[in-house]
C-alpha positions as CSV (number, residue, x, y, z in Angstrom):
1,X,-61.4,5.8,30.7
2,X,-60.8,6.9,34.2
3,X,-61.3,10.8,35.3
4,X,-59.6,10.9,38.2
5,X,-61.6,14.3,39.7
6,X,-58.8,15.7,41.8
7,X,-56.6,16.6,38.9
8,X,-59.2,18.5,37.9
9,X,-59.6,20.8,41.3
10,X,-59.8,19.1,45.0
11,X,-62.8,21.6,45.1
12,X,-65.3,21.4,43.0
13,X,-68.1,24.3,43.3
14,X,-69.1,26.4,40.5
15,X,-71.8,25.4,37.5
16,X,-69.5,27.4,35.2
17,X,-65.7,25.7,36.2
18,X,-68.3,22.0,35.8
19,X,-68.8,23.2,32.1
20,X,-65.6,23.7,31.6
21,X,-64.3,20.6,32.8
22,X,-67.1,18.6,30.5
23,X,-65.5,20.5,27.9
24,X,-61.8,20.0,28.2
25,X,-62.5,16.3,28.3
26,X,-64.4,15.9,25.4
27,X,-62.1,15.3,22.6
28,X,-60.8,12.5,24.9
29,X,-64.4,11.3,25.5
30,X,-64.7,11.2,21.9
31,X,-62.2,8.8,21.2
32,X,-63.9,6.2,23.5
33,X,-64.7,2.6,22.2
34,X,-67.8,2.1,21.3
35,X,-68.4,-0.2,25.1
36,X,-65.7,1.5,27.1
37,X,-66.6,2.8,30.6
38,X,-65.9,6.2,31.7
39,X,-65.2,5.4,35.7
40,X,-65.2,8.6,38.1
41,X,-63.1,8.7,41.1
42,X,-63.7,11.0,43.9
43,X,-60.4,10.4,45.8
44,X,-58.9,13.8,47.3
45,X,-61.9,15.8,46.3
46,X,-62.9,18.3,49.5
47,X,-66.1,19.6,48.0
48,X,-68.2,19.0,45.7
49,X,-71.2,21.1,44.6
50,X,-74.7,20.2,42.8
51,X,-74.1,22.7,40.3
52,X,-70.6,21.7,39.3
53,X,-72.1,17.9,39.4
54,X,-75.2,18.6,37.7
55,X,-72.9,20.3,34.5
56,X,-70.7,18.0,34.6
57,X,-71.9,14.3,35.9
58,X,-75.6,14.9,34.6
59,X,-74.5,15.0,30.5
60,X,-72.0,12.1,31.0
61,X,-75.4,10.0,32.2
62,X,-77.4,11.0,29.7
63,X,-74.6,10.5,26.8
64,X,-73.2,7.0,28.1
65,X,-75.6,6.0,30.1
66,X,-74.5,2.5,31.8
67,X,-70.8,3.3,30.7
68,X,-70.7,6.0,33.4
69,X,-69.5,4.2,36.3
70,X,-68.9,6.2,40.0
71,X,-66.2,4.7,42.5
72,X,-67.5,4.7,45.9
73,X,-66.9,7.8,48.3
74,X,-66.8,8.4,52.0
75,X,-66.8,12.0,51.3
76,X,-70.1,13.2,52.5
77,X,-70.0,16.1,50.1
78,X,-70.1,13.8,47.7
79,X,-72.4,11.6,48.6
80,X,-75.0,14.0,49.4
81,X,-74.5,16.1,46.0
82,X,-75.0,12.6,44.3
83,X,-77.9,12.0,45.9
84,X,-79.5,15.4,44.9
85,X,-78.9,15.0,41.8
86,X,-80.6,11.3,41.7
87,X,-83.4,12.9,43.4
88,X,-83.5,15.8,41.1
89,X,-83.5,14.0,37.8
90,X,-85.2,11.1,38.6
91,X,-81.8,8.4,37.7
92,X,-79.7,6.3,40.0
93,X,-75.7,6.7,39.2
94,X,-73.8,3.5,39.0
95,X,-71.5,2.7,41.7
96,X,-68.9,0.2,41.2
97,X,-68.4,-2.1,44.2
C-alpha cells in the first residue's frame, strides 16, 4: 500500500488533522495482507510537523513495524520532523533506497 502524503494536504501541521488522517485510512489499512508494506511518500509535501508525524507516523510503526517503509525526502521539513521523532521515541524509521 502506498500513501502518497500530498493527497492528504501539501501541509501537514496539526496533531489533530494527523489523527484524522490515521483514521480515514484505516479501513484500507485493515484490508492489508498479512506481509504487505505500507510505503510513505513525501513528494509535494511543504511542511511537515512533529505533531501531525508523531499521530500519524508513530502508530503505523508501532502497528507494522518493519512493513512501514519511508521513501527518501529532500524536504528538510521532513527530514528534521523524522529525526525528532526517532530521537523522541527511541526507533529508527525505514527508508527505502
Amino acid at each position: 500500500m502506498r500513501i502518497e502524503l500530498k493527497k492528504i494536504s501539501p501541509s501537514l501541521m496539526s496533531r489533530q488533522s494527523g489523527k484524522e488522517a490515521l483514521l480515514a485510512l484505516r479501513p484500507q489499512l485493515n484490508e492489508l495482507k498479512s506481509r504487505e508494506t505500507i510505503e510513505v511518500d513525501f513528494e509535494g509535501v511543504t511542511t511537515f510537523s512533529p505533531s501531525w508525524g508523531d499521530e500519524f507516523l508513530t502508530p503505523l510503526l508501532e502497528e507494522y513495524a518493519d512493513r512501514l517503509i519511508l521513501y527518501p525526502t529532500d524536504n528538510f521539513s521532513v527530514q528534521d520532523t523524522l529525526a525528532l521523532l526517532e530521537d523522541m521515541h527511541g526507533y529508527t524509521f525505514k527508508i527505502d533506497t
